[in-house]
N, C-alpha and C positions, 0 to 999 in steps of 0.2 A: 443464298446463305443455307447453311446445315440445318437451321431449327429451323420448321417450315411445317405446313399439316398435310401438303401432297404429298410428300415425297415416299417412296414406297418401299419396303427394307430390301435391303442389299447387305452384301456380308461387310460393308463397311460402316454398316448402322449400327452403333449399340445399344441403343436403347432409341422403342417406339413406343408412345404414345396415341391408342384413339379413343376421339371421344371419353374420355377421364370426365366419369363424375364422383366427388370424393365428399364425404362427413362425418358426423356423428350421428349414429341413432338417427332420429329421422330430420335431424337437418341435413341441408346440403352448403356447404362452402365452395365448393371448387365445382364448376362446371364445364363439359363440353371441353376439355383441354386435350389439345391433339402437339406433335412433337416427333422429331426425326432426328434422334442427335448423333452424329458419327462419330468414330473414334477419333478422339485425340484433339475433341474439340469441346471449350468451356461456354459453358446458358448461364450468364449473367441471369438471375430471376431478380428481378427488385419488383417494387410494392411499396403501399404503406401498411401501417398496423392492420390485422385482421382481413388482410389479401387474401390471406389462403395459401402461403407460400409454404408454412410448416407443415400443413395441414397435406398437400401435395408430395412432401417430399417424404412424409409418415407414410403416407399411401404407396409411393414407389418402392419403399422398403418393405412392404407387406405387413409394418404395425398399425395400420386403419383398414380394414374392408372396403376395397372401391364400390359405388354405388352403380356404374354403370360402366363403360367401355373396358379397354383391353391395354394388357401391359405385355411389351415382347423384349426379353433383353438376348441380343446377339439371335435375333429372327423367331426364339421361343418365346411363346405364351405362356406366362407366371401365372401362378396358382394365386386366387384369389386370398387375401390377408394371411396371407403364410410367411412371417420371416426367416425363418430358416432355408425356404423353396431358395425367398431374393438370393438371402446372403449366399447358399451354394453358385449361385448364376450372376455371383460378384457384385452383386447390387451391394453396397458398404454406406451407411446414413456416420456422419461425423455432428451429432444430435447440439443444438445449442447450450444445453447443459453439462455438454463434455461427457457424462455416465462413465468418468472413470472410478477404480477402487481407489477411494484413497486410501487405505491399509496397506493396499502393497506399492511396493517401491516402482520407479519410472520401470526397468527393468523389466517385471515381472509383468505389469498393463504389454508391456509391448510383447513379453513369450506367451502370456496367455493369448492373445488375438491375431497373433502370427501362424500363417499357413504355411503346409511344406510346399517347397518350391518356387516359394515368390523371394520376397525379400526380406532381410536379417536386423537385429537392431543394432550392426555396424553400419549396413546402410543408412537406418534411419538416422543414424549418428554421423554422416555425412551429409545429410541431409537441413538435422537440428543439431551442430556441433555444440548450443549453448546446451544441451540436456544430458551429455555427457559423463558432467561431473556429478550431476544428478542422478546418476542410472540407478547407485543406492540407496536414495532419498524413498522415505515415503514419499507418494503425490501430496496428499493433504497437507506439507509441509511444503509445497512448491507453490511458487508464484502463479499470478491468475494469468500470463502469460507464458511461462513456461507449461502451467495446463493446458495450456489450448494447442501450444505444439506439440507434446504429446498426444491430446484428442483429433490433430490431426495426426501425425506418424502413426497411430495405432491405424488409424484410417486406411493409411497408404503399408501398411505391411500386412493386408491383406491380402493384397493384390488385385484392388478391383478393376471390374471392366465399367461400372457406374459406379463412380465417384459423389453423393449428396451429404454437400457441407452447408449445415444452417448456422447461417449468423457467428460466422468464425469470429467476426472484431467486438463483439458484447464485453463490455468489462477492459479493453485494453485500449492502451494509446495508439494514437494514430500511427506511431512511429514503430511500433512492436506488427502492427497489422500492411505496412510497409512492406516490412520482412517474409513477411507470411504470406502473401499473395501471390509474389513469384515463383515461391516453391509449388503452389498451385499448378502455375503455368510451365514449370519445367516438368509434373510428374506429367503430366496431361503429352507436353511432346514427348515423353522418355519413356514411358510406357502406352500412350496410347488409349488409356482410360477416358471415358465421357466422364465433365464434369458438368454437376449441375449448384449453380455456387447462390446463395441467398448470402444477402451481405448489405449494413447499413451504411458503408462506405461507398458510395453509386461508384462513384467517378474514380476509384481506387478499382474497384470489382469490376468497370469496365473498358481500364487501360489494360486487363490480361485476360479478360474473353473476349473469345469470338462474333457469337451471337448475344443478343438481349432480347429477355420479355418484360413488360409488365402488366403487372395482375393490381385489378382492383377489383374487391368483393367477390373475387371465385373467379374472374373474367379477365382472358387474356386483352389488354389494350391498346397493347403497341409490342409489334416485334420487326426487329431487325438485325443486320449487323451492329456490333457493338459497334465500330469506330463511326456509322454511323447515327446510330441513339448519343453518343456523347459530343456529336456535333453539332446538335439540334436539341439544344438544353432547352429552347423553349415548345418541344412540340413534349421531351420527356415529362415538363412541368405539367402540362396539362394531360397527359398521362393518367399522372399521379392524381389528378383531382379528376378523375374519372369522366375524360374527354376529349377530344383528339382524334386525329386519324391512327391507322390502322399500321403504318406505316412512315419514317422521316422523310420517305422519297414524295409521300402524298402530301407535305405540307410547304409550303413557301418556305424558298432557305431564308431560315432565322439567321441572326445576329450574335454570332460566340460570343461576341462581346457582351450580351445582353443576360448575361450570368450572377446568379445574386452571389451575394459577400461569401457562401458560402460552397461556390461553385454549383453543384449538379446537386439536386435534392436531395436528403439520406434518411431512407426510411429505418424503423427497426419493427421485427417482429413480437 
């Protein structure tokens, strides 16, 4: 798999990862996280509550101070809590809170965040054809899932080369977060962006990624291919309660069928 802690940059890595230790002041949440993500390939990250999963992906953006190791996007070494350094070096955080204006109209979120030379908000409007008729609208007047399509397309008309979406399905139905996943998986083959996706939807987030981690208490737990972590629902369960192997391939094939009512676990941050 792509997301691995050997692997060593090449021009088809766009975002590394070593030894990441990541917090506040003088905590530390996140430790020792190492990561090789190539282009054009989505890091299902799951967790439960207080994994450390937002806390990681603040830090890849350069709005937290890493505590120790090294961030490289497209083979460069990122200035330590700099977001401005990220975002020139395509690093783009699509934040759980959306941070959109809602004063100004869909329209305006998208020309204010838009770069020259990437993409346009007709693209993004083939992308979200429902936001269309809303390009007028204030945001603050749009639905909690029309804002989140927006908070992504603002995302994607940057034009990033690291893509970090936290907790895109907060607040909407499963069926609106349906929709939305896939667009994930087409920008990711269409332009070739690394995504790095948190998401309380497991088994939804990782029928369109590639790879999977999970993180408990700062610590990565299990990682693998996704198609593998969703076929061993019971090695990801014990995962999630902080125990397990290292890997799906190191554990006795488990039983799909031995899946609770609610399929694959789903954490939120």
């Amino acid at each position: 798999m792509s997301a691995r802690v050997d692997d060593v940059s090449t021009p088809s890595v766009a975002l590394e990862c070593r030894d990441l230790a990541a917090g506040f002041r003088s905590t530390t949440v996140v430790r020792g996280f190492s990561v090789s993500l190539q282009r054009g390939r989505i890091l299902a990250l799951l967790g439960p509550n207080g994994a450390g999963k937002t806390t990681l992906l603040a830090t890849l953006a350069g709005l937290l101070a890493r505590k120790a190791g090294s961030v490289l996007v497209d083979g460069t070494v990122m200035p330590n809590g700099k977001p401005a350094a990220a975002n020139r070096a395509g690093v783009v955080l699509v934040p759980d809170n959306r941070a959109l204006f809602t004063a100004l109209t869909t329209r305006e979120n998208l020309q204010v965040a838009r770069k020259a030379g990437h993409q346009t908000v007709d693209d993004m409007m083939d992308l979200f054809p429902m936001l269309r008729a809303r390009l007028g609208t204030a945001v603050g007047a749009l639905s909690g899932g029309e804002q989140q399509m927006l908070a992504v397309a603002r995302g994607i008309i940057q034009g990033p080369r690291v893509l970090l979406i936290d907790e895109m399905s907060t607040g909407l139905a499963p069926k609106i977060v349906e929709g939305l996943l896939p667009i994930v998986r087409r920008i990711a083959d269409e332009t070739g962006a690394a995504v790095i996706l948190v998401d309380q939807y497991v088994e939804l987030a990782l029928s369109i990624a590639d790879d999977a981690m999970v993180m408990v208490h700062g610590d990565v737990r299990l990682r693998g291919e996704a198609s593998e972590v969703a076929a061993a629902p019971s090695v990801l369960e014990a995962a999630y309660m902080g125990a397990g192997p290292e890997s799906p391939n190191d554990a006795a094939d488990g039983d799909p069928s031995g899946r609770n009512e609610a399929g694959l676990p789903r954490s939120s941050q």
